[in-house]
C-alpha positions in Angstrom: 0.0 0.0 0.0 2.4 2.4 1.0 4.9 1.9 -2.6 1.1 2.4 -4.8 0.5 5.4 -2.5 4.2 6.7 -2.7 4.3 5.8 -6.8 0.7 8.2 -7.3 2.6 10.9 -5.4 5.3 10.6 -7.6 2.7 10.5 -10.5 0.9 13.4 -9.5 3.9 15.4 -8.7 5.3 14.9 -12.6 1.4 15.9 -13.5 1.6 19.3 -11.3 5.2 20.1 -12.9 4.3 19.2 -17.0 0.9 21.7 -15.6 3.5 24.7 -14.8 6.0 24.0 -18.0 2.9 24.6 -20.2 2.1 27.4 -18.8 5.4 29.1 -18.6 5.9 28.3 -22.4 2.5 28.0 -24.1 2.3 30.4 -27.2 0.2 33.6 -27.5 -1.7 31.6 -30.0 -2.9 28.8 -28.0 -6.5 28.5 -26.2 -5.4 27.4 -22.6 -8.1 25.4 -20.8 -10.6 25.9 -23.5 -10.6 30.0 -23.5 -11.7 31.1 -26.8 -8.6 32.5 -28.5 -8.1 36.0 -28.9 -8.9 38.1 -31.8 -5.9 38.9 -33.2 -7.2 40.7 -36.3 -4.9 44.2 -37.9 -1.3 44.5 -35.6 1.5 47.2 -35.7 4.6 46.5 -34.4 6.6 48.5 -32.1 10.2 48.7 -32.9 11.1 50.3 -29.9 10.2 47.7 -27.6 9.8 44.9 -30.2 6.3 43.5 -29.2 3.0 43.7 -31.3 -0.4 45.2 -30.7 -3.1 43.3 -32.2 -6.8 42.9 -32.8 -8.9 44.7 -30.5 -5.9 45.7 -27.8 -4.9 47.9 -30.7 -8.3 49.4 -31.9 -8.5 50.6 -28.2 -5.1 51.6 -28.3 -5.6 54.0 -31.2 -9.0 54.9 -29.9 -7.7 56.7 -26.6 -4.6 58.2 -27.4 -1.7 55.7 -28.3 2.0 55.6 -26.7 0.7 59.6 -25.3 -1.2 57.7 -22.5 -0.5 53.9 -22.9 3.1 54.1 -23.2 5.0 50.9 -25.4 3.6 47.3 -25.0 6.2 45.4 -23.0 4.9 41.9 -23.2 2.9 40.0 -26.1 -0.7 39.4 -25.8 -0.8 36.3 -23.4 -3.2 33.9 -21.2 -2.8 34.6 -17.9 -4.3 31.8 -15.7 -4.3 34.1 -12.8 -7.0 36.1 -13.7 -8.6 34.1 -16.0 -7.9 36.4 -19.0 -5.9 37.2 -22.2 -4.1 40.3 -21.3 -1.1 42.5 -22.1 0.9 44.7 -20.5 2.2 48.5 -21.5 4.6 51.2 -20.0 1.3 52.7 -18.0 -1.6 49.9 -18.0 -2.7 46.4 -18.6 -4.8 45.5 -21.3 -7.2 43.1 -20.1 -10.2 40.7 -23.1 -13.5 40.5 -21.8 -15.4 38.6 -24.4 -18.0 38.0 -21.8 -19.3 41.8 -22.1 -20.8 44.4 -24.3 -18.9 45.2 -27.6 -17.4 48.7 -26.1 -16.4 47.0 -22.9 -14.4 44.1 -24.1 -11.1 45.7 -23.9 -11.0 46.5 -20.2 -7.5 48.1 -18.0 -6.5 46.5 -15.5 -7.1 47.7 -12.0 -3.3 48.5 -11.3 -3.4 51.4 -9.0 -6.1 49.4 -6.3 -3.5 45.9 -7.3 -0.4 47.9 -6.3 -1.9 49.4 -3.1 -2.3 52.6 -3.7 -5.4 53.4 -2.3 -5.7 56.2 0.5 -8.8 56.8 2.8 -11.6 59.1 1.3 -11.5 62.3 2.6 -14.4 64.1 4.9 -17.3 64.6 2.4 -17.5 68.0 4.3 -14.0 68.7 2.6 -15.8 68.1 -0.6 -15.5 71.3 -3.2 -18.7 72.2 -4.2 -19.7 74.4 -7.1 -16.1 74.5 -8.4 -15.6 73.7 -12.2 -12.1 73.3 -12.0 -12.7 70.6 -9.1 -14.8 67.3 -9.5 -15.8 65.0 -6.3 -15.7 61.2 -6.7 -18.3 60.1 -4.0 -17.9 56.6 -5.4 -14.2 56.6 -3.8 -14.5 59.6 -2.1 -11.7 61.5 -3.7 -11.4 65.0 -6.0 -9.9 65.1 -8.8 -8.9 69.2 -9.7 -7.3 71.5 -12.4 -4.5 70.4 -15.2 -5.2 66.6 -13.7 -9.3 67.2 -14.8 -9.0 68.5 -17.9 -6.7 65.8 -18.7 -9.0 63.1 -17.2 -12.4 64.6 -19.0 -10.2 64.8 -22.8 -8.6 61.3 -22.5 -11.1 59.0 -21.9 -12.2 59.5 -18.6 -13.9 56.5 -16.3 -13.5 53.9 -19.0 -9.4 54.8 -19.3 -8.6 56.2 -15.6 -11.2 54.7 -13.5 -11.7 56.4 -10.1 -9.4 58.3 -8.6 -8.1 56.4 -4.8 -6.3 59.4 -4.0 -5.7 62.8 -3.2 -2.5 64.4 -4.9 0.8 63.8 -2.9 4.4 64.1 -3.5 6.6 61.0 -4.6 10.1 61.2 -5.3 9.8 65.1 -5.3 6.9 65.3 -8.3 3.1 65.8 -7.6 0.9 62.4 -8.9 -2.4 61.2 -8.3 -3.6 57.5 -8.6 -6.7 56.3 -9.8 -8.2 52.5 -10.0 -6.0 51.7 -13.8 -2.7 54.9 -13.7 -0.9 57.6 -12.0 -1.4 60.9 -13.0 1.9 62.9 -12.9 2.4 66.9 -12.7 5.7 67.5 -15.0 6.0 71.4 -14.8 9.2 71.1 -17.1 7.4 70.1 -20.0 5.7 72.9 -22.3 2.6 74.6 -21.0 -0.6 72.5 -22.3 1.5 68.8 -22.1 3.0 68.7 -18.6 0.1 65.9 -17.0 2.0 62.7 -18.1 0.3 59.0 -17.3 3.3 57.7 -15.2 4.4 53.9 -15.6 2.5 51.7 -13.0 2.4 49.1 -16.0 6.2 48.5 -15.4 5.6 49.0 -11.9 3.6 45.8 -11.6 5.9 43.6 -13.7 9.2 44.9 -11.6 6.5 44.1 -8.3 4.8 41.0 -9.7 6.9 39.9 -13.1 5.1 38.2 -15.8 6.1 35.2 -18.1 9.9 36.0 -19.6 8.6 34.0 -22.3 6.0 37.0 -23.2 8.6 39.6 -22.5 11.2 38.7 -25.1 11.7 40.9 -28.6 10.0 39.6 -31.2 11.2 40.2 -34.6 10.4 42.4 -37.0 8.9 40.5 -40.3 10.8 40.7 -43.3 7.9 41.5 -45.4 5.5 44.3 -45.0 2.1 43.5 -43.2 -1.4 44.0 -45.4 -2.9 46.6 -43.5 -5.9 46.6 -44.9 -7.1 43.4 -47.0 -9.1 44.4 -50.2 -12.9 44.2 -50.5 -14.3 41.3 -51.5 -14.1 41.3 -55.5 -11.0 43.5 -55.3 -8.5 43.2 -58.2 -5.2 45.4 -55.9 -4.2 44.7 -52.9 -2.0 48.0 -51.2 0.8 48.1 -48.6 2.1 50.9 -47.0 5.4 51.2 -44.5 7.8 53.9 -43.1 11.5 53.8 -44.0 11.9 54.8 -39.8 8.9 53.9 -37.7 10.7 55.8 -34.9 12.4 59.1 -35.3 13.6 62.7 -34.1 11.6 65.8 -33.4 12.7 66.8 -36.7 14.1 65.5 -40.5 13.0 63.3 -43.4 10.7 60.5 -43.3 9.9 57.9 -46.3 7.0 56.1 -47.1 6.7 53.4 -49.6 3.9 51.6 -50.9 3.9 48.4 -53.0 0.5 47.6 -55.1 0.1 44.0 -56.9 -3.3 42.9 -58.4 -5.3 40.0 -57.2 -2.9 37.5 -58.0 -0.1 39.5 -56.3 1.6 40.4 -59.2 3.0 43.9 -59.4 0.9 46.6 -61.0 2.4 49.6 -62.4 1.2 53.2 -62.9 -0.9 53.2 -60.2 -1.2 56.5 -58.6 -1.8 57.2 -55.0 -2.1 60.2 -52.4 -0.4 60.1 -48.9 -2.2 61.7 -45.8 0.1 62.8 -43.4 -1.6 63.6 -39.9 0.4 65.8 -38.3 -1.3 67.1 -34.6 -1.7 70.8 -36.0 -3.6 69.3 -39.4 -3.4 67.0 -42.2 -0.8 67.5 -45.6 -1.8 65.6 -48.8 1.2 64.6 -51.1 0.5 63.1 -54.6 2.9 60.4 -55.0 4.8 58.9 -57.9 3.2 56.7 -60.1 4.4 53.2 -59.2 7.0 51.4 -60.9 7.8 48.0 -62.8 8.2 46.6 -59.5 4.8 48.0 -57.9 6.3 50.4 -55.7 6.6 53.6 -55.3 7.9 56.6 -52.7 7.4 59.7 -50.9 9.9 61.2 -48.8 8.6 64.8 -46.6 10.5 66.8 -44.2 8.7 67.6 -41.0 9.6 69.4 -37.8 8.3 70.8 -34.1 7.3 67.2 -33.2 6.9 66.8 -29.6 8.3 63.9 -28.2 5.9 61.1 -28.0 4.0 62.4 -31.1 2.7 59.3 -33.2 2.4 60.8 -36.8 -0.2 58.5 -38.9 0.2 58.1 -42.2 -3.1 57.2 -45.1 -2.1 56.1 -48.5 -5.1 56.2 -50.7 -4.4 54.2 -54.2 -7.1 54.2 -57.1 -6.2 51.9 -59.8 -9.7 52.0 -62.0 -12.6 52.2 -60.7 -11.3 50.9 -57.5 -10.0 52.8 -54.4 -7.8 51.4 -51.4 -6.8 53.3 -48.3 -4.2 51.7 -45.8 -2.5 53.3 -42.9 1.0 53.3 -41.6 2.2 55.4 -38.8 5.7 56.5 -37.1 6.9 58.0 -33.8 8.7 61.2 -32.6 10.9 59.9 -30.0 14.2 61.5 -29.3 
């Protein structure tokens, strides 16, 4: 009795271990414990960090502001068993799939200021402001949020990007912040009048508290061949890519962007003519580009300056070869 007893030990021990190996090495891909996978859809890749965005992680990512107030993704999208969820993790937040809920509230952030502790008591509700614009009392949390840190609240997405705020302003490391249920809020009065409220990093903060996978932290590569963007309708005869000769750059110089057309059976079309949008933050400029070559590709290189740092520039490529028009985007960022 005591060798079959010892031998299911040793049996369920070997069980327990292959359990953690899969989940240390399991690929974004894969559909742990039955999850439905996630939605990869459209990515971009980040050079900078050298992970992906994809699917809806990076719809919501464009939607509320980008790198300004996500930061860079520092892991792959991943299945962590911990919360049950496919998630990924950026500079400032964690991106979190809820296929469970309402189309606009799939893509949920991660609760990282109440996870990391940062929750103070409320204060009196008799030290509530009243009938102050510039001030805003939270009596869900019991908490104000005033001033530069409002108006950046209110224009960046509000509830469904901040949450609630769980603190008063304080002082850390010499520099005025304010936490809220998903980021800090940081005061940077060194910065140019109108930009100096900065989302601060609580996205690295939990992975240098917590960690995650290494296996979902490492540099992927870059692929050697340009994305589709944007597949063609259904009875297309092109198909259009578009990609920047530096998808990170200076506050100022020359950028490139090159597009490559083929027809439906991805051979290269030449003479097509296209028109390049490029959004800068002040307004759009529209550049006619060269008609494409032998080779299906053509060019456009612009000068640009007065970037701030931060700035993602996006880039439209509209290409009409008949009676048929195709748009796809590509995008780069001021960084240095």
């Amino acid at each position: 009795m005591a060798d079959n007893r010892g031998s299911w030990i040793g049996k369920l021990g070997i069980l327990v271990g292959l359990v953690v190996l899969v989940w240390l090495v399991a690929p974004v891909a894969a559909s742990p414990n039955g999850q439905p996978a996630f939605p990869e859809g459209e990515s971009e890749y980040f050079q900078l960090t050298g992970h992906y965005i994809k699917g809806p992680f990076l719809e919501f990512f464009r939607k509320y502001g980008g790198s300004r107030i996500f930061g860079y993704p520092q892991t792959e999208v991943f299945y962590d068993p911990r919360l049950g969820l496919w998630v990924q993790y950026f500079d400032n937040v964690r991106m979190e799939w809820h296929p469970e809920n309402p189309v606009p509230y799939r893509v949920q952030l991660g609760l990282l200021g109440e996870e990391l502790g940062k929750r103070t008591p409320p204060i009196p509700p008799e030290r509530a402001p009243r009938g102050n614009p510039f001030q805003r009392y939270f009596p869900e949390t019991g908490h104000t949020v005033s001033y530069a840190f409002l108006t950046f609240y209110d224009q960046n997405g509000g509830l469904d990007v901040f949450g609630y705020p769980i603190s008063e302003p304080l002082v850390e490391n010499g520099r005025i912040v304010q936490y809220f249920q998903r980021t800090r809020l940081e005061w940077h009065p060194e910065r140019p009048r109108g930009d100096r409220v900065v989302v601060g990093a609580l996205g690295m903060a939990y992975i240098q508290k917590f960690g995650v996978p290494e296996e979902y932290r490492k540099p992927q590569p870059l692929s050697a061949q340009p994305a589709v963007i944007a597949p063609p309708a259904e009875g297309a005869t092109i198909r259009a890519y578009a990609f920047v000769r530096y998808p990170v750059t200076g506050r100022e110089g020359y950028q490139t962007v090159y597009l490559y057309v083929t027809n439906a059976g991805r051979q290269p079309m030449r003479g097509v003519l296209a028109t390049a949008t490029i959004r800068f933050p002040d307004r759009p400029v529209v550049y006619p580009m060269n008609a494409t070559d032998s080779r299906g590709i053509s060019s456009l290189t612009f000068y640009f300056s007065g970037l701030p740092s931060g700035q993602k520039v996006v880039i439209e490529v509209t290409v009409q070869a008949g009676m048929q028009t195709v748009t796809v985007p590509t995008s780069f960022v001021v960084w240095y």
